[in-house]
C-alpha positions, 0 to 999 in steps of 0.5 A: 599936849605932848604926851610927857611927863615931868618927874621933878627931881625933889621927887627923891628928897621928899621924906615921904618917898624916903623913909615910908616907901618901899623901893615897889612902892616908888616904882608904883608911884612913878608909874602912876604920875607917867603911865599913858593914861595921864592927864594934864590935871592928875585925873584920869580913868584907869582900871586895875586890869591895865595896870596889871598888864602894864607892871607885870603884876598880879590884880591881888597885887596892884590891890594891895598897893593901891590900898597902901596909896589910899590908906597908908600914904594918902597920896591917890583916891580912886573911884571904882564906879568911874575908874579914875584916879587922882594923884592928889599932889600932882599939881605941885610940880606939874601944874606950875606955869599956864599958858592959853593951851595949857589952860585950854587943856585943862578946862577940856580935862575938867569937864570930862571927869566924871566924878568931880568931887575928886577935883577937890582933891587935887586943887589945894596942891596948885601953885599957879593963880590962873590954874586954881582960879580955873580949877575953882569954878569946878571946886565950888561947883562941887563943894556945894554937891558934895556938901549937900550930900553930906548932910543927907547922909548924917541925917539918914545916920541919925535917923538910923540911930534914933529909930533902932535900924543900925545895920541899915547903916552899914552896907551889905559888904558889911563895912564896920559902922564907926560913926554910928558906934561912937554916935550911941557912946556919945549919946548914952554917955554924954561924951564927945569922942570922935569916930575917926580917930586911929585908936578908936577905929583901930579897937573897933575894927579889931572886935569887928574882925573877932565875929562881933556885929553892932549889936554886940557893940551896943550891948556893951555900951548899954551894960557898962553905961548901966553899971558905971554911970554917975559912979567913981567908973563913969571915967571908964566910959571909952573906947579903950576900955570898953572896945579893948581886951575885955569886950567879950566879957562885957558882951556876955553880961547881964544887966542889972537885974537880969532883965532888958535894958531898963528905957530910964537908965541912962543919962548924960550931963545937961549942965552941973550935977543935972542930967537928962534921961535917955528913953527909946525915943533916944536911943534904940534898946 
């Protein structure tokens, strides 16, 4: 295929561009739908290195703005193991019309990816029918991995859970444990909060950030779970309160008695004024 680029002029009216970009980040941005290293399909291998050279910036730079696309904008993934990226609404404008080459093209670019699941990625961007159809032989066929995948690595989260080892759960960069976090709230306290919500994840990162490990985090669910349960603070069993400005002294206190976590202490609602102990065996103390 010719090596070119088409920049669609709605490009400058998209209020993303407008109003969350700043004028590096465009430039970025342009760089990453023109750069040689693109493909026909908005997935390619490039490492940070090239496009250091590329821009004339540092790596410390291109990192941050990477961070910023996959964090902040939400518009690229990438995979460092691989080192490919995929600009994620790429298919809007340039994948628009098919032909026999062009088909050609692109079923040749699916099969050279290396991390598939990024396909996933792209393909809910495509306008054209004949495009998505091809691009949904490759979708489906990673659904179905990916999907197996994530199975396994709830059920190892749940183990980890269950059977006290909560630190194997995050990995040796120590990556802050969200899920397994609000997995022993929701357990002990019956409540159903979401560790993927911004405000939550927000407070944890910033005890996290403070020097506090999951332990600590632990701790201060079992205490205040111990103090406040079936009582008029039962409401006060939430992420904004018990990860906010008062962690620390929540960290440092003592339960009741003076003594370890009693096994029979806790319980959530089962039903109407029931409620259903929790013991080691659900819970590692």
């Amino acid at each position: 295929m010719a090596k070119y680029r088409h920049v669609h002029t709605e490009f400058w009216q998209d209020p993303k561009v407008l109003e969350e970009m700043t004028p590096e980040d465009r430039y970025f941005y342009l760089y990453l739908l023109t750069n040689p290293k693109t493909s026909q399909i908005g997935i390619y291998s490039i490492t940070k290195k090239q496009m250091a050279f590329d821009l004339g910036y540092s790596i410390e730079s291109i990192n941050s703005l990477m961070e910023r696309f996959l964090k902040h904008h939400k518009l690229v993934e990438y995979n460092p193991a691989s080192r490919e990226i995929a600009i994620i609404k790429w298919g809007k404008y340039n994948l628009t019309k098919a032909g026999k080459p062009m088909l050609d093209c692109i079923e040749k670019e699916l099969r050279q990816v290396k991390d598939q699941s990024l396909i996933n990625l792209v393909f809910p961007y495509i306008p054209n029918d004949s495009i998505k159809q091809l691009f949904l032989r490759y979708v489906n066929d990673t659904s179905t991995i990916s999907g197996q995948k994530e199975k396994e690595k709830e059920k190892e989260k749940e183990n980890n859970i269950l059977s006290g080892k909560p630190d194997d759960a995050a990995s040796e960069k120590d990556e802050i444990p969200y899920k397994l976090i609000i997995d022993l709230l929701n357990k002990v306290a019956g409540t159903k909060y979401r560790h993927t919500a911004s405000k939550t994840r927000t407070l944890i990162k910033a005890r996290w950030s403070e020097g506090n490990r999951f332990d600590d985090f632990k701790h201060v669910i079992l205490v205040k779970c111990q103090e406040w349960r079936n009582s008029d603070m039962d409401k006060y069993l939430r992420p904004e309160t018990l990860f906010g400005t008062k962690f620390e002294n929540y960290r440092n206190q003592k339960p009741k008695g003076g003594q370890s976590h009693d096994r029979n202490i806790h319980q959530r609602p089962g039903g109407k004024g029931q409620g259903r102990v929790i013991t080691e065996d659900d819970i590692p103390y």
